[in-house]
C-alpha positions in Angstrom: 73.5 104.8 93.5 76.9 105.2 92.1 77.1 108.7 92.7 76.3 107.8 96.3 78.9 104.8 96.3 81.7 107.4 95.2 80.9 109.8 97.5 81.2 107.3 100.7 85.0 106.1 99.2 86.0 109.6 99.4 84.9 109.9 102.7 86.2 107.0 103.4 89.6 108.2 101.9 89.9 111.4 103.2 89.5 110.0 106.9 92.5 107.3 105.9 94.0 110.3 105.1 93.4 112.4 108.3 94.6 108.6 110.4 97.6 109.0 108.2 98.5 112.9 108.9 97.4 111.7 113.1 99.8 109.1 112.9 102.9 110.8 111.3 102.1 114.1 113.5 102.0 112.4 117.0 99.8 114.9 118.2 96.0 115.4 117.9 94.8 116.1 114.5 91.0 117.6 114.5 90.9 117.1 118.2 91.2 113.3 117.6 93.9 112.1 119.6 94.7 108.5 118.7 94.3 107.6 114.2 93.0 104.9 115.1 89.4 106.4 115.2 89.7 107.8 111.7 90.7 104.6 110.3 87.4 103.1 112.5 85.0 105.4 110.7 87.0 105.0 107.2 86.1 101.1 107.0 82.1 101.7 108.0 82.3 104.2 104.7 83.5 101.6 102.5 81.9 98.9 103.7 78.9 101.4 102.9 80.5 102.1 99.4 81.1 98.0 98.8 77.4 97.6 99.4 75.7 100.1 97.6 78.0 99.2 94.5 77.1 95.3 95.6 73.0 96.5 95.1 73.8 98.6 92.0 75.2 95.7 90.5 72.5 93.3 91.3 69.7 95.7 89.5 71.5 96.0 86.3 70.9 92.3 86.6 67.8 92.3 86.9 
């Protein structure tokens, strides 16, 4: 699960990243047009990331 976790942050930091380059360019970036869609699909990873790590605490718990 934290293998999973990590992976989705840096998803989720790479498309901050790619908002980031879309923002500074002015231009389309990836044929997305406005950064604001990369930094849309960046929070649903780590929300995604904050929940698995959320479950993978809660089992050592157990």
């Amino acid at each position: 699960m934290k293998f999973i976790s990590s992976g989705l942050v840096v998803v989720g930091t790479i498309l901050i990243l790619f908002g980031l380059i879309t923002f500074l360019k002015g231009s389309a970036f990836l044929g997305v047009g406005y950064p604001v869609n990369y930094f849309h699909a960046a929070t649903s990873f780590l929300i995604l990331a904050l929940c698995s790590k959320h479950i993978c605490e809660c089992k050592k718990k157990e």
